[in-house]
N, C-alpha and C positions, 0 to 999 in steps of 0.2 A: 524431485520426481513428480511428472504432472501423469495423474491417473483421468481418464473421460471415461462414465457410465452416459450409454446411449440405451433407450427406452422406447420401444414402439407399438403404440396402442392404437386402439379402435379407435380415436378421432384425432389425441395429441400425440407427436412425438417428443420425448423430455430429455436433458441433456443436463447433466451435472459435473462438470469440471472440478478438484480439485489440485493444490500446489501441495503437496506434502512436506516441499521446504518450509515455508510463510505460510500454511494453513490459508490462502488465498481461494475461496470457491467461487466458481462464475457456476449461472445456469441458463438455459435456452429453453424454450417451448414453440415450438410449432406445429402446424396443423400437419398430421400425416398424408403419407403422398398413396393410396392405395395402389393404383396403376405398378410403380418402382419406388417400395417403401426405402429403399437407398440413396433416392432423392434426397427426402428429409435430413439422413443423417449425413449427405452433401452437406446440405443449408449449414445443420446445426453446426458441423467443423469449421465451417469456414465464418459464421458467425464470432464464436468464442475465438477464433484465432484471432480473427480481424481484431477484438477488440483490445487483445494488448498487444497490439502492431507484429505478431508474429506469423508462422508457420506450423502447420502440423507437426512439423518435424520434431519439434518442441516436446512433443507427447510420448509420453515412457508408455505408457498401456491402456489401452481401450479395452474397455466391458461392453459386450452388447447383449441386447435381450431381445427379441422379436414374436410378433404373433405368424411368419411365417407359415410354420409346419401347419400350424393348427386352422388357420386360413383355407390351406390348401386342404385339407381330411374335409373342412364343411363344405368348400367348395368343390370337390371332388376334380382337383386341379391341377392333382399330381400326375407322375409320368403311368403310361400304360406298362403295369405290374404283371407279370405271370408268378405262379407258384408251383413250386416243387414237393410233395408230398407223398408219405408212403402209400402204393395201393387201396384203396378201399377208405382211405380219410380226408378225400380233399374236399368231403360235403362238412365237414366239422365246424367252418366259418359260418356257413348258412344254420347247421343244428342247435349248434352254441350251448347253453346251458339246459333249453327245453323250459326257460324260466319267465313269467309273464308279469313283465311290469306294471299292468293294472290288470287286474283279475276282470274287473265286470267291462271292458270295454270289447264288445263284439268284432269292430275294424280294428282291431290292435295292427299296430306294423311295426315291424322294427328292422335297424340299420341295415340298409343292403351293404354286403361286402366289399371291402376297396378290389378284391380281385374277383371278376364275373364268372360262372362254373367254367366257363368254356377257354380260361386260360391257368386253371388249374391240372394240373398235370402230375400224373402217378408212376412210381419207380414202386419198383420189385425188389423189397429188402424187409428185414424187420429184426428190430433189438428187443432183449426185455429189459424193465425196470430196473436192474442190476447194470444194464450195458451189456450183458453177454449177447455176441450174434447169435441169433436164430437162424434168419437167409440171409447170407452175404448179398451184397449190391449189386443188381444183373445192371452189367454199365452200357448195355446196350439199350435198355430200358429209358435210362439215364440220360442218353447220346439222341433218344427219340422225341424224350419229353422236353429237351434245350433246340431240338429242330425244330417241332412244334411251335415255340414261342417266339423263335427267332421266324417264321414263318407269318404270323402274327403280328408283328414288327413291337412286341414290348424293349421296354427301355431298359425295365428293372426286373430283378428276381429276389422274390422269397425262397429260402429252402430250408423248409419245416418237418423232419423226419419225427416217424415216433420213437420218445424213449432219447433222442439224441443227446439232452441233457445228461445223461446218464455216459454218453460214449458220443463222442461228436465226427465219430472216425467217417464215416457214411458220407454225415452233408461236406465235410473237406473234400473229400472225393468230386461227390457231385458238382460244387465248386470249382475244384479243379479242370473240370469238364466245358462245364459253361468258360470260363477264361478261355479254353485251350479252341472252343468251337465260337463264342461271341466275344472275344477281347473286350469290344467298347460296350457290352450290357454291365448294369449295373447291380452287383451281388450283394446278400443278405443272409446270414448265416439265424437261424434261432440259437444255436449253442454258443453266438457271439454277444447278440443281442440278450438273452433271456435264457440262461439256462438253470432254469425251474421245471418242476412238473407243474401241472393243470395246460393239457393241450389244447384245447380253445383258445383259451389269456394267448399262453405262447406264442400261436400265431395268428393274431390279431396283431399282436406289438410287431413281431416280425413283418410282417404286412405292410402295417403303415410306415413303418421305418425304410421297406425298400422301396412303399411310395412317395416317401417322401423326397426318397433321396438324392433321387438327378435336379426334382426345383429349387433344395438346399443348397446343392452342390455347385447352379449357378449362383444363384441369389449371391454364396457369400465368396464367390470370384467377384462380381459385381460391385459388392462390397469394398471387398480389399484392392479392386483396381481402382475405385472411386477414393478412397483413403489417403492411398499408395500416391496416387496424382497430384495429392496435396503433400506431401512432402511426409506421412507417416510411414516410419521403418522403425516401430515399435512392436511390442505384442500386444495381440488382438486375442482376445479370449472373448467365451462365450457363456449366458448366462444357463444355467442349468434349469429345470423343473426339481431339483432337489434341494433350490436353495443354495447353490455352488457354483461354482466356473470353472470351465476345462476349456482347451486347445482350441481353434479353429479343426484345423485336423480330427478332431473327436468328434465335433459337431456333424461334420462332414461322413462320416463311417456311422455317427449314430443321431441322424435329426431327429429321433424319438424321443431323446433326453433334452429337447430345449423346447418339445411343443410347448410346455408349460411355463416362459422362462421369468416374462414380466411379473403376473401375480406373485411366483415365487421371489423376487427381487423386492418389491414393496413391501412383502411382510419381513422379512429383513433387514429391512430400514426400519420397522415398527419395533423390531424387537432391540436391534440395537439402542434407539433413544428409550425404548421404556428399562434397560438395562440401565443404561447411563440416573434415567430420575430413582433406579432404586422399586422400579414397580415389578411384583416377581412376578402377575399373571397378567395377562391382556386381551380385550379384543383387538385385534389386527384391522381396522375397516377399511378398507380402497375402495373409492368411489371416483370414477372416471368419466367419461364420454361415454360409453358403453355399457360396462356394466360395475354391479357390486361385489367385490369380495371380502369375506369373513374372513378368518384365519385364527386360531387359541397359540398365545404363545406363553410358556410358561419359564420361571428360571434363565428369561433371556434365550429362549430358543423356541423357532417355530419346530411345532409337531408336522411329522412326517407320515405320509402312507404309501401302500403299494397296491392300495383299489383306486384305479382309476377310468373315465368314461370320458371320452370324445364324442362329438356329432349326434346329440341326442337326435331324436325323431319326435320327442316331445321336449324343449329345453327346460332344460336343469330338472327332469323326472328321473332318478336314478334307475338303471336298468335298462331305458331307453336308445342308448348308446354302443358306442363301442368301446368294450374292455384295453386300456391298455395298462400293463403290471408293470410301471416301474418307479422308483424313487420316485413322490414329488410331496411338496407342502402342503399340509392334507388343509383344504378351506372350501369353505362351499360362496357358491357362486351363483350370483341371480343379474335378471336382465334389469338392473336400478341404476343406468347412471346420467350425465346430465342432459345427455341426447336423445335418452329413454323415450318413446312418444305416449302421448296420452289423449286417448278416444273415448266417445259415447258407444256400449255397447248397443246389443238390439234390446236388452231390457230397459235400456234408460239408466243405466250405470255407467260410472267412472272408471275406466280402467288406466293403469299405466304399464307399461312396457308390456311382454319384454325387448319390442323390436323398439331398434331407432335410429336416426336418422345421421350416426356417423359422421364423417367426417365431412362427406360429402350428401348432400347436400347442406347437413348441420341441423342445428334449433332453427327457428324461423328469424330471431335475432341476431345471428350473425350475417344473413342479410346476402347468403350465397343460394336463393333460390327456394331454401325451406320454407314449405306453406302449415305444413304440422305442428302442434304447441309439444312443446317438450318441457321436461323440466327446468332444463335452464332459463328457460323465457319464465315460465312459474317465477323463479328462484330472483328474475331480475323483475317483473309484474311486483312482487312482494318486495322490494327496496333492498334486498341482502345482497342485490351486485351493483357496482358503480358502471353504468354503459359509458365514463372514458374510461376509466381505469381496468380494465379487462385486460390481461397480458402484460401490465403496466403501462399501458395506452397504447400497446402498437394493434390490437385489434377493438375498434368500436363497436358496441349493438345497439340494436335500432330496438327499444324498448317499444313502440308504435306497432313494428310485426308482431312481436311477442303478444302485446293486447289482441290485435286482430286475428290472431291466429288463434289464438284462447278464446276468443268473442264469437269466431266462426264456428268453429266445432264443437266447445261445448257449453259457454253461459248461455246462446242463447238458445242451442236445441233446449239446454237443461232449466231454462228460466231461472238464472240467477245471475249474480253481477259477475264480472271477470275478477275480481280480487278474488271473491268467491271458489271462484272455479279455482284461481292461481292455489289457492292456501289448499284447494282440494287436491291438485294434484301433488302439491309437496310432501301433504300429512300420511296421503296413500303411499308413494314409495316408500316413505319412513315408516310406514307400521308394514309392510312387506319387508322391509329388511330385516326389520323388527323378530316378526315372527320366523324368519330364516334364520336369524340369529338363537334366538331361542331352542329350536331344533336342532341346530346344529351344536350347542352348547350342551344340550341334555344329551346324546348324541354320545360327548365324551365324557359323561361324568359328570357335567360341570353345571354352575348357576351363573349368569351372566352378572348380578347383584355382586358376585364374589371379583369379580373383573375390573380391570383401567379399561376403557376405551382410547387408542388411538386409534386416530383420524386423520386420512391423507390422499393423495391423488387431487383433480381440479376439482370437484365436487363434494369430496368427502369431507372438509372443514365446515365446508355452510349447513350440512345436516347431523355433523357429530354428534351437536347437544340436543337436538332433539332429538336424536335415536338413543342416546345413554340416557335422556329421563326417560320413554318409552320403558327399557332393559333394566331401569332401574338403578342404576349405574352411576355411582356418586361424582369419578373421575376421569376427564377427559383429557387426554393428552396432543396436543398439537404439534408436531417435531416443525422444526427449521425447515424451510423451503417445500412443505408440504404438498405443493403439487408436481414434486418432482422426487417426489421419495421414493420409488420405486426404481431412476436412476440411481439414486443415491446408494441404496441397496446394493448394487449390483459393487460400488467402492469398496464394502466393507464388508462383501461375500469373500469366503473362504475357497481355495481352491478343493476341489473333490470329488470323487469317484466311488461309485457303491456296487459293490459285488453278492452275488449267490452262488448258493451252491443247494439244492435238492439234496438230500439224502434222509428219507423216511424210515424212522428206526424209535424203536419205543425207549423212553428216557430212559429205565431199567438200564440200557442193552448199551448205555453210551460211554464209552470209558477214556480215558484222559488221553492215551495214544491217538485215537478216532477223533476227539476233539483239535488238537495240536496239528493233527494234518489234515483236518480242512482249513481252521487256518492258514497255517502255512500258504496251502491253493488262494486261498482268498488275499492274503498281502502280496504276495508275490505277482495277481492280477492285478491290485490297485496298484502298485509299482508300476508297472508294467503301461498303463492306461491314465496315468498322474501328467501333466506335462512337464517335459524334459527338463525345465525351471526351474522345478519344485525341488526343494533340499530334503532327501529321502527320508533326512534325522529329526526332519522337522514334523512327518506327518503323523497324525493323530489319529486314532482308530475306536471305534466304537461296535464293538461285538455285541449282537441279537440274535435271535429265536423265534421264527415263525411257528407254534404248539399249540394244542388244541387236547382236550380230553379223549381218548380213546374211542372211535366212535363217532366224533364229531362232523360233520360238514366244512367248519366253518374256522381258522386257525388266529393265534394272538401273537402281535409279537410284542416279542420278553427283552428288553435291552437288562442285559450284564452289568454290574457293576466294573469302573475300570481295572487294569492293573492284576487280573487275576488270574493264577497259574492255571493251568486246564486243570489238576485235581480240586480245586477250590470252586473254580466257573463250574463242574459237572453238580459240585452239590447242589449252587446260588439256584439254577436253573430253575427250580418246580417252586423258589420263595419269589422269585424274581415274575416266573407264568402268574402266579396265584394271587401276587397283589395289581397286576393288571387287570388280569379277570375280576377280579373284584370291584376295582374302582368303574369295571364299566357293567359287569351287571348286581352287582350287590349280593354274589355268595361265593361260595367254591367247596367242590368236594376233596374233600382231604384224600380220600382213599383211591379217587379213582384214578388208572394209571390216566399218564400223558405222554401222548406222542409226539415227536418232532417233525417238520417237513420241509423248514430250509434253515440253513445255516446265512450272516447275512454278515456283514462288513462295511460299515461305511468310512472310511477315509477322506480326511482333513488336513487341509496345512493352511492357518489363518496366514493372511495378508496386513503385515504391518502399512498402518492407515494413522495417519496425524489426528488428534483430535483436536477435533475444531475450533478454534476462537469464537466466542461472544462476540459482534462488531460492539468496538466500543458507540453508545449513544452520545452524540451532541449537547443532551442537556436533560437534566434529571428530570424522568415523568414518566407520564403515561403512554404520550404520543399521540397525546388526541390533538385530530388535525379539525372536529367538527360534530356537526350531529345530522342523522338523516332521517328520515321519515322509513319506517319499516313494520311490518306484520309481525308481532310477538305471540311466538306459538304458545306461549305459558299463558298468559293472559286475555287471547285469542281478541286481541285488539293493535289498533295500529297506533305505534309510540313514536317519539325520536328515542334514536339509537345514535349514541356515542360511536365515533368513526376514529379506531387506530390506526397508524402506522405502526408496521409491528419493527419493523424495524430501529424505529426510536423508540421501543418502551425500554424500560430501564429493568434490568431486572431485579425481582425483588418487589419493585412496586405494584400495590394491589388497584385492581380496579373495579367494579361492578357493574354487571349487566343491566337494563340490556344494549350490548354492545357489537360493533362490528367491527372488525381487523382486519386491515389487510395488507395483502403482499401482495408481488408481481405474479406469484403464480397459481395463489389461492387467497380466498376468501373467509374467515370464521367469523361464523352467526352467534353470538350467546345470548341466551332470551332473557329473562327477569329473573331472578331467586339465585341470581348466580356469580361468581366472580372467576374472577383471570389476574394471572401475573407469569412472568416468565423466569423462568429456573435459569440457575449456572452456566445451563449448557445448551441455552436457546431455546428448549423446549416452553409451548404455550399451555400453562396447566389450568383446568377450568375447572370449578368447583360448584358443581348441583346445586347449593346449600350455600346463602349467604354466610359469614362468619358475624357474631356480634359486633357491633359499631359499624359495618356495612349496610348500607344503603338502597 
């Protein structure tokens, strides 16, 4: 069975092929195609076909992951949305929480909404919180608000009622209507999408999901006719924001669930090999063309959340954005990656990112028109990249623009040499990620000191070890094929589906029948939403609890222990809220009641995946093919550095920094005080701390 994970980022697109007969892996990288990012994943099939003399056809299942949806929300490039809302609520997009992202700034703005007032439209109905009707649904109200939009020439519709989570019987209706008056408009249910209470969230997610939905909807025809031309008549699945992979078809009904899909796919590949070496906590670090992401994985599993923001107005300021509430990998995320640019500001300082300079036109070393020094030219200015060996020679850099481009803008505004400036914009992003790491680790609990670092994507091997001695951080992990581990991810992602259900009731009041059927509602959904492949006996289920103290704002969720009858689960509840609460603020009151606000279900069926073979090595060593001249950030001098093939290191065998490794799709930097050898299973493990008898 041959599996393809396809990866589509801000500057590379990555492609990782496995043979799960012979454990045989090919991989591809190329430059994204922005204009029709289906181009690339052309290229990258017909690539890897080409090279073992076949056809797509060959291919049992394709994973893909896209920045699509999320493309389109910042670019505001999605179809013209109307919305459907009850009477007197369609300002609730614009009101929102009434909550100010930075207190002291006088022009504060925030997100305008994907639907403008003047294509939000109001019906005559209303439920209560229970679901009981109030006013039935005046459908001529209904029949006026779908002329309206249809007048307007929208593509898509939200239809966002109050209370519907509670009774969805209303938006069916109105649904109904829209089909029966706009056949080719494209419908959006909230009771489909999200049904939770917090009416804001609700339809915000509802929103974006109907705007997302007609450029989804071509994109991935576009896709599967470009596939399909190559001879594939396999399943094509897609990567989730939850860390999972569902349907084509799912994606299609719900492009909400894959705005997130890449990052969520790379930290999956992190936690899979830091499972494999036996490491139970990690940082997750993906460093790309673009940008940086964190990610805490613990026990071999990335942590999940259901606070999530799109399209800041200030990037990466939490609050800034737009709310969307669903499943995804909970990591934070900065503008640090190789393409990052870096400026003189008006004080006479150094700034990096967070904007940059993409795919198009790139670093100024890739020599397609970039005049801006970027990290990457830094990162090849300081000797940690070989300008032939980039891509494994098929793309060259012109280390000559990279000086000049550093020389222009800022050694000699800033009267210092260009090494200079180079080492200054490396150290800068690294103590940026640094500090993000840090917050984001307290954040959960946690000390980053108590962590593995792995490091992956095209960028994130060259700055691993100096962001883990930054964090403090004794061990580094390097996985097999690291700059394409976020394809990689998407192989050894688990097929899955996450469900809610709203129902606010005080833990007191909750009894084993009331437990058992919402359940029940919640499998019987994820059945229902799994794809039709999936062996029902095989899925996995994990029961949680969105609670909060009586009184509270602000709610935790409690994941269950497994396997547990509803009279058992109703006790676990308030031991299971209390040691959460705890580990993230450091107390809990015994006595005060706790209330519940969602019921929550995630479902699993893993995907049997080969593991991998070690390539056996040629001849016992290290693999050193040499030494280069490079900037050692430990020593803040320029050494020769030992140059590996990681592909001939032998594993087992130790080596000592400082040293450079590399492969066809990434690069690792190790500075001085430090060693490397590779484990059993491929993995590059690098050690802060010389050991005795090293060197």
């Amino acid at each position: 069975m041959i599996t393809l994970g396809s990866d589509i980022g801000g500057t590379f697109t990555d492609f990782v092929e496995v043979d799960e007969s012979t454990g045989r892996v090919a991989v591809y990288k190329c430059l994204t195609t922005p204009g029709d990012p289906s181009l690339a994943i052309d290229e990258g099939v017909r690539q890897l076909t080409a090279r073992r003399a076949a056809t797509a056809r060959d291919i049992d299942v394709m994973v893909h992951g896209t920045t699509l949806v999320i493309n389109a929300v910042i670019e505001r490039k999605g179809a013209r949305t109307g919305l459907i809302t009850t009477r007197g609520f369609r300002d609730a997009l614009e009101i929102g929480r009434e909550k100010r992202f930075d207190a002291y700034d006088l022009q504060i703005e925030f997100p305008q909404p994907l639907v403008p007032r003047h294509l939000r439209m109001e019906v005559d109905e209303r439920l209560h919180a229970t679901g009981a009707v109030l006013q039935p649904l005046d459908e001529a109200s209904a029949r006026a608000a779908v002329q309206a939009l249809l007048a307007q020439d929208c593509e898509s519709v939200a239809i966002c009622l109050i209370h519907s989570y509670a009774n969805p019987a209303h938006e069916r209706r109105v649904a109904e209507i829209v089909r029966e008056l706009a056949p080719t408009m494209a419908v959006t249910l909230s009771s489909d999408v999200l049904p939770e209470m917090k009416e804001y969230e609700r339809t915000t997610t509802t929103t974006l999901n109907a705007y997302a939905k007609p450029v989804t909807a071509r994109y991935l025809s576009r896709l599967e006719d470009r596939v399909r031309a190559q001879g594939f008549d396999g399943e094509l699945l897609m990567m989730q924001s939850s860390g999972g992979i569902n349907s084509v078809a799912f994606a299609r009904e719900f492009p909400v669930q894959i705005i997130e899909s890449g990052p969520a796919a790379g930290t999956l590949g992190a936690a899979h090999f830091a499972r494999l070496a036996d490491l139970d906590k990690v940082l997750a670090f993906d460093m790309g063309g673009t940008t940086a992401k964190l990610a805490l994985v613990e026990g071999g599993r990335a942590i999940r959340t259901n606070d999530f923001e799109v399209a800041h107005v200030h990037r990466f300021k939490p609050g800034s954005g737009i709310p969307v509430r669903i499943s995804v990998v909970d990591l934070i995320e900065i503008g640090a990656g190789g393409g990052s640019i870096a400026h003189r500001t008006a004080v006479g300082t150094m700034q990096v990112g967070p904007e940059s300079s993409s795919a198009v036109p790139g670093p100024a070393c890739y020599g397609q028109g970039g005049t801006q020094p970027t990290v990457s030219d830094a990162d090849l200015v300081l000797g940690y990249l070989d300008p032939e060996h980039f891509l494994g020679g098929r793309m060259r850099l012109d280390r000559n623009k990279s000086v000049e481009a550093i020389r222009s803008a800022l050694a000699e505004p800033l009267g210092i040499t260009v090494e200079e400036a180079a080492f200054g914009i490396h150290a800068i992003v690294n103590e940026n990620m640094a500090s993000a790491a840090k917050a984001y680790a307290s954040e959960k609990g946690e000390n980053p000191k108590s962590c593995a670092l792995v490091g992956f994507g095209g960028a994130g091997p060259v700055h691993a070890c100096d962001l883990a001695a930054r964090l403090g951080i004794e061990t580094v992990l390097i996985p097999p094929r690291a700059g394409v581990a976020a394809a990689f991810g998407m192989i050894v992602a688990p097929v899955s589906y996450d469900a809610v259900r709203s129902r606010r009731v005080l833990l007191s009041r909750v009894t084993p029948e009331m437990l058992a059927q919402v359940r029940a509602e919640l499998v019987a959904e994820c059945e229902e939403r799994m794809p039709a492949t999936v062996d029902r006996a095989a899925i996995a289920y994990e029961f949680s609890v969105d609670m909060r103290y009586l009184g509270q704002g602000y709610d935790v969720n409690a994941v269950l222990p497994e396997g547990l009858a509803p009279e058992a689960a109703v006790q676990a509840m308030r031991s299971a809220f209390e040691r959460t609460y705890k580990k993230l603020y450091g107390r809990i009151f015994a006595t005060a009641p706790l209330e519940i606000m969602n019921f929550r279900l995630a479902a699993s069926a893993s995907r049997k995946v080969v593991d991998l073979p070690v390539a056996a090595t040629e001849n016992e060593g290290d693999g050193r093919i040499g030494t280069r001249q490079a900037f050692c950030a430990r020593s803040r001098s320029w050494k020769p550095f030992s140059v590996h093939r990681r592909h001939a290191i032998t594993p087992g065998v130790h080596f000592a920094g400082p040293a450079i490794v590399e492969e066809n799709e990434s690069t690792t930097v190790i500075h001085s005080d430090s060693f490397a050898y590779v484990d059993r299973n491929g993995s590059l493990i690098v050690k802060l701390e010389s050991p005795k008898g090293q060197s």
